[in-house]
KOLFIMAR-985338 format. One record per residue (C-alpha): x, y, z; residue number from 1. Coordinates in steps of 0.05 Angstrom, whole numbers, plus 5000, padded with zeros to 4 digits. Layout:
BEGIN
   px   py   pz   i
    X    Y    Z NUM
...
***
This chain:
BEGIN
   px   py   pz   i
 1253 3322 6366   1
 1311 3270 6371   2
 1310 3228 6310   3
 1312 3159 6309   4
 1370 3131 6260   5
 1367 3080 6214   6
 1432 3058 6225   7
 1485 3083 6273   8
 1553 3054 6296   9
 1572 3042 6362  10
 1634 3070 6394  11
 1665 3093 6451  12
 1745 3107 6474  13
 1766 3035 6452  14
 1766 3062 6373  15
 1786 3135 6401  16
 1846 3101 6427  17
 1856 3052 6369  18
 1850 3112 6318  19
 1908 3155 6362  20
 1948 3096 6370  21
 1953 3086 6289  22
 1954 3154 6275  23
 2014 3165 6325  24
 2043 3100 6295  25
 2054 3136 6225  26
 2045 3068 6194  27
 1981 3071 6163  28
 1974 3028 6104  29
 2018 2968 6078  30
 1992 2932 6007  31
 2027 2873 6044  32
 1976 2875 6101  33
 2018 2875 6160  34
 2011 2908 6222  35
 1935 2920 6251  36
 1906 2890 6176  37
 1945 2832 6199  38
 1917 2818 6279  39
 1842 2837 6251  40
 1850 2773 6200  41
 1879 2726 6255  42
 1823 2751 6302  43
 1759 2745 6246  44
 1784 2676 6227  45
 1778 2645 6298  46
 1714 2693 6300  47
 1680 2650 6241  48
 1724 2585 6251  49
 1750 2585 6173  50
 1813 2555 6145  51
 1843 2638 6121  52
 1823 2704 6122  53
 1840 2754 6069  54
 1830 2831 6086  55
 1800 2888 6039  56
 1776 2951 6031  57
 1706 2943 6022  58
 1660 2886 6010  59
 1650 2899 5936  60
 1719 2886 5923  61
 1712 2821 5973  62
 1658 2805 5917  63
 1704 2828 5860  64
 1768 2788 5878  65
 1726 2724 5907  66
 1700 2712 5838  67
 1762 2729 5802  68
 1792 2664 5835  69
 1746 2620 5798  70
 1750 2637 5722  71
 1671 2657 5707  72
 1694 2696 5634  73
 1619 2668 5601  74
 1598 2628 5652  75
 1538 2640 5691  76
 1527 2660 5763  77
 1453 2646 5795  78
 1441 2706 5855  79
 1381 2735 5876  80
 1361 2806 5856  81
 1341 2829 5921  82
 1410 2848 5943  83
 1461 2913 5933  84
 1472 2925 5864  85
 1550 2905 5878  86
 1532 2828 5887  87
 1519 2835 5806  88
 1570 2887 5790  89
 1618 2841 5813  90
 1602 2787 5765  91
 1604 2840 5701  92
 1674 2857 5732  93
 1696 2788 5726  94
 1661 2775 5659  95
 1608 2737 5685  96
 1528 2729 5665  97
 1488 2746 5724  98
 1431 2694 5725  99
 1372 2721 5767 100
 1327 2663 5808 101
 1275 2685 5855 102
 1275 2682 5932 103
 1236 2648 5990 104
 1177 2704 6006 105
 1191 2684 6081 106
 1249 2702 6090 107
 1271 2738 6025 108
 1341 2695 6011 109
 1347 2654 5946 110
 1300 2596 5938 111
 1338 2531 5928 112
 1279 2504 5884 113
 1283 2565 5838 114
 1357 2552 5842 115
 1349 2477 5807 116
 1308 2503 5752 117
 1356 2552 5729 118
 1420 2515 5730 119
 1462 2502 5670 120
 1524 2476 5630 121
 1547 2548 5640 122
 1531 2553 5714 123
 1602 2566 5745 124
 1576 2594 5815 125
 1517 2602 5863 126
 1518 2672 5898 127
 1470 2678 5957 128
 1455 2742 6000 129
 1437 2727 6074 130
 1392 2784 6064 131
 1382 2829 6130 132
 1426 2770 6161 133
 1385 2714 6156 134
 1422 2654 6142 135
 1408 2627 6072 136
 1389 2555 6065 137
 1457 2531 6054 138
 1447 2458 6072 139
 1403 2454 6003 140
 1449 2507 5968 141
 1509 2462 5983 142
 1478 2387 5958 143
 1466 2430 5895 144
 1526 2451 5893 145
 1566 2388 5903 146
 1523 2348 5865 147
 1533 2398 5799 148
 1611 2419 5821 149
 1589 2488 5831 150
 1628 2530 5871 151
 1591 2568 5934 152
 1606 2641 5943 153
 1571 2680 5999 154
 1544 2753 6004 155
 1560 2756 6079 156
 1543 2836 6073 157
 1489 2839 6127 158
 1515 2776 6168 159
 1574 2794 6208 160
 1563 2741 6274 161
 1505 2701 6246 162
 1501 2627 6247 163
 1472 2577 6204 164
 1456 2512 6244 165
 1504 2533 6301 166
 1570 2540 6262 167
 1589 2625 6245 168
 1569 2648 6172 169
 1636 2654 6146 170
 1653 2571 6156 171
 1615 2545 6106 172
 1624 2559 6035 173
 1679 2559 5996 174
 1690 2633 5997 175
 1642 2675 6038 176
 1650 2757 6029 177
 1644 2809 6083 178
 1633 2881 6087 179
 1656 2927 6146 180
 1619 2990 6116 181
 1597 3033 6174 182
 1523 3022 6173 183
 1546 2948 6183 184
 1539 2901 6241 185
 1617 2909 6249 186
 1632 2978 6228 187
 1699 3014 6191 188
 1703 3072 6152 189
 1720 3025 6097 190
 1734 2947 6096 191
 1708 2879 6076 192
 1739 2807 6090 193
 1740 2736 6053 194
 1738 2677 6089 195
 1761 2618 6058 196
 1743 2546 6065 197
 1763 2513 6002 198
 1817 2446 6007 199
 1858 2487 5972 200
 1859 2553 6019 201
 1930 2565 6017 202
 1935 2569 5945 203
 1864 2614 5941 204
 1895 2658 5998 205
 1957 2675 5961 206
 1924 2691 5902 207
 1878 2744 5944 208
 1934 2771 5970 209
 1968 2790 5914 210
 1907 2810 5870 211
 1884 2861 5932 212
 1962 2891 5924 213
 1956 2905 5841 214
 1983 2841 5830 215
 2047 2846 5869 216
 2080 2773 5885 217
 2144 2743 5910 218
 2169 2816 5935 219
 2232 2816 5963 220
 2259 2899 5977 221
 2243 2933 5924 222
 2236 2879 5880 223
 2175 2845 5852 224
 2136 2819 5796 225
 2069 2825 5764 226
 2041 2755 5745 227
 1961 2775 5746 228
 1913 2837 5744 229
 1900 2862 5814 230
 1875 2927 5848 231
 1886 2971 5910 232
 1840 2933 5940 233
 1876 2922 6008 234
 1853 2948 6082 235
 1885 3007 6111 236
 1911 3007 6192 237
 1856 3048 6215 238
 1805 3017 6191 239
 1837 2941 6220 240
 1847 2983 6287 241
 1773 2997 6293 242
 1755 2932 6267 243
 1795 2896 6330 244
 1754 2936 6377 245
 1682 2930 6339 246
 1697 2847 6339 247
 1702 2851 6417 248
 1639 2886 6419 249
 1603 2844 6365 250
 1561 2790 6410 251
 1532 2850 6453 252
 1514 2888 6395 253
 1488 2832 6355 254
 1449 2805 6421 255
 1417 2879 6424 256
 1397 2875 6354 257
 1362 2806 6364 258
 1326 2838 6433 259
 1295 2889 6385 260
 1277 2853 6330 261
 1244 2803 6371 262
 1204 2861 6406 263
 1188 2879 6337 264
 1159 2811 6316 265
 1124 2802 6375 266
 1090 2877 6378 267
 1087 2899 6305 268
 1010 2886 6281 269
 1039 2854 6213 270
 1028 2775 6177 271
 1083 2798 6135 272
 1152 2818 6172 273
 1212 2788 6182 274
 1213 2728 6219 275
 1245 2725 6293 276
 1300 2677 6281 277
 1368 2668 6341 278
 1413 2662 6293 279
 1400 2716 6250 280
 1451 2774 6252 281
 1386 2830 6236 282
 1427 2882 6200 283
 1355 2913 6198 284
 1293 2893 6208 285
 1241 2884 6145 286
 1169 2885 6142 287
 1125 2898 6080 288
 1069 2956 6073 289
 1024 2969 6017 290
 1031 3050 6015 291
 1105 3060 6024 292
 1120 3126 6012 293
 1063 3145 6045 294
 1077 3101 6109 295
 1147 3120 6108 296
 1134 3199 6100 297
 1091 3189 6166 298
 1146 3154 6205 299
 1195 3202 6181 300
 1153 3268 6209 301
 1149 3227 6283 302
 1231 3228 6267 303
 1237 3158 6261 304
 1279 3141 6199 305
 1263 3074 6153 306
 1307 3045 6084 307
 1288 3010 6025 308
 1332 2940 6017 309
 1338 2939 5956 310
 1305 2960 5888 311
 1315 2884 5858 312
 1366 2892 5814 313
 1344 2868 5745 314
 1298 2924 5742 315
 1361 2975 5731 316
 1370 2989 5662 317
 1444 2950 5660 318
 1405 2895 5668 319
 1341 2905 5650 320
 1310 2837 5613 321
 1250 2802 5604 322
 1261 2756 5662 323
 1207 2757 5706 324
 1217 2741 5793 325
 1150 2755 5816 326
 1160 2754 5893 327
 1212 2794 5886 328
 1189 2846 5840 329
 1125 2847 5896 330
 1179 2854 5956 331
 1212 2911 5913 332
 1152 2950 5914 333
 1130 2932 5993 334
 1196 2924 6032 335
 1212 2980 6085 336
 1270 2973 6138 337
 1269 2988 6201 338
 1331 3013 6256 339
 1358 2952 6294 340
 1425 2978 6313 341
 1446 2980 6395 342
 1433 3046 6401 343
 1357 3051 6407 344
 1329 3058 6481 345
 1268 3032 6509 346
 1236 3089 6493 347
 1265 3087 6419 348
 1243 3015 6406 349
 1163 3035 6439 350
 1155 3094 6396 351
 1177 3063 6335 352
 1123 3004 6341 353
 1068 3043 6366 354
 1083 3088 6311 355
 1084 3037 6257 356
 1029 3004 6284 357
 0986 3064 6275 358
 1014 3081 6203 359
 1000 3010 6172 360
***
């Protein structure tokens, strides 16, 4: 029985090539970022329209070094728990005080009300997650924002190619983070980007640069100096290489994604599922179920495989407190993820609704 993956890349000879042509090259990493790390940033920053574009290996350390440029040592950061642990992580890193608020039970981002309540003299940044690429609402998120001089960071994880009222995700906060892991919408072995759209983007860019290199700055041979703490946070050649040929292939895949999801929440017998939305990049595809193990057992024995996004994360014991999000403790226990990626056929896309339409 051919099983039906959750996630899988898509790839032909374009990244066979790209991978020969680096690996024949000999040149396959520079903390500096030239090269192939270079052309992918020039080529993602007309992609999302933002003033820079800052490379990395992965988009917890996009996360890591976009909140290291604004000094959050005690202050507070409001996020939703329904994300990857690393949204969080990221603000312990940095010396921060994750502040959970609860999300919009439609489409499971942050809820801008819950947002207002929780804000405080201590409230440095607001961290949203476009969860399963649905756009937060950032037109509320941003009047917040300006009207308490918050910064906006983004959790661009599942929204590679998304829009948000017609402009990319990526052009409208003031730094948005990206990850390139391989289950992703863009796929690398390895890699994550920060767009920036701050006045002040040349300054911010520098500073990303040098803190993804260990700190390296105003290099000239093999001299240098060390001004602030950074990490080997920087992209490698093969991983920019793929990257330039998964960006030429992004619409199409993204379209495909949006053609099964919308067969999805058309066909699948649910009240509660993600909603169909054009502009949503649909990393996966969500609905919520009352017996999940057992309903996902069932679908895994027809072959088809399913996720869980996300065990909130104020339930872990690193964070465990007496905070309480309702609807998203409720999602925690419902939520089950379905394949959208390009490679499901017909025949894929008809078994797995008839299947979960029989299981629910």
């Amino acid at each position: 029985m051919r099983k039906i993956k959750l996630f899988d890349p898509i790839t032909d000879n374009c990244e066979k090539n790209a991978i020969n042509r680096v690996l024949e090259s000999k040149f396959w990493a520079s903390g500096a970022g030239n090269g192939e790390v270079k052309k992918f940033e020039g080529k993602f920053l007309k992609y999302v329209n933002s003033k820079s574009c800052v490379a990395v290996n992965s988009g917890t350390a996009a996360l890591n070094l976009a909140l290291s440029i604004y000094d959050i040592k005690h202050k507070e950061v409001i996020l939703p728990s329904l994300s990857f642990v690393a949204t969080a992580n990221a603000i312990i890193e940095n010396g921060g005080i994750p502040k959970f608020v609860d999300i919009d039970e439609k489409t499971l981002c942050i809820d801008p009300k819950k947002i207002l309540n929780s804000i405080s003299n201590k409230t440095k940044v607001i961290l949203p997650v476009h969860f399963g690429g649905f756009s937060s609402n950032l037109t509320e998120i941003s009047k917040i924002c300006k009207k308490n001089k918050i910064h906006l960071i983004e959790d661009a994880a599942h929204s590679t190619g998304a829009t948000y009222k017609n402009k990319k995700i990526g052009s409208h906060g003031d730094l948005v983070c990206f990850s390139f892991h391989p289950v992703k919408n863009l796929a690398m072995p390895t890699g994550g980007l920060i767009s920036i759209n701050s006045k002040n983007y040349k300054k911010i860019e520098k500073s990303l640069k040098e803190k993804r290199w260990c700190g390296i700055t105003n290099r000239k041979g093999v001299n240098y100096d060390i001004k602030n703490l950074g990490w080997n946070y920087y992209m490698n050649e093969f991983s920019a290489a793929i990257g330039l040929e998964q960006l030429k292939k992004l619409n199409y895949t993204n379209n495909r994604r949006k053609e099964v999801s919308k067969e999805y929440s058309e066909k699948i017998l649910l009240e509660r599922k993600m909603p169909f939305d054009n502009e949503c990049s649909y990393h996966f595809y969500w609905i919520r179920v009352k017996n999940r193990d057992e309903f996902r057992e069932k679908l895994l024995e027809k072959g088809i495989e399913t996720g869980i996004h996300y065990k909130p994360i104020h339930t872990f014991s690193l964070y465990k407190s007496k905070i309480k999000l309702p609807i998203t403790e409720k999602i925690g226990k419902e939520i089950v993820t379905l394949p959208t990626h390009p490679n499901i056929t017909k025949q894929d896309l008809e078994k797995v609704i008839k299947t979960v339409n029989q299981f629910i």
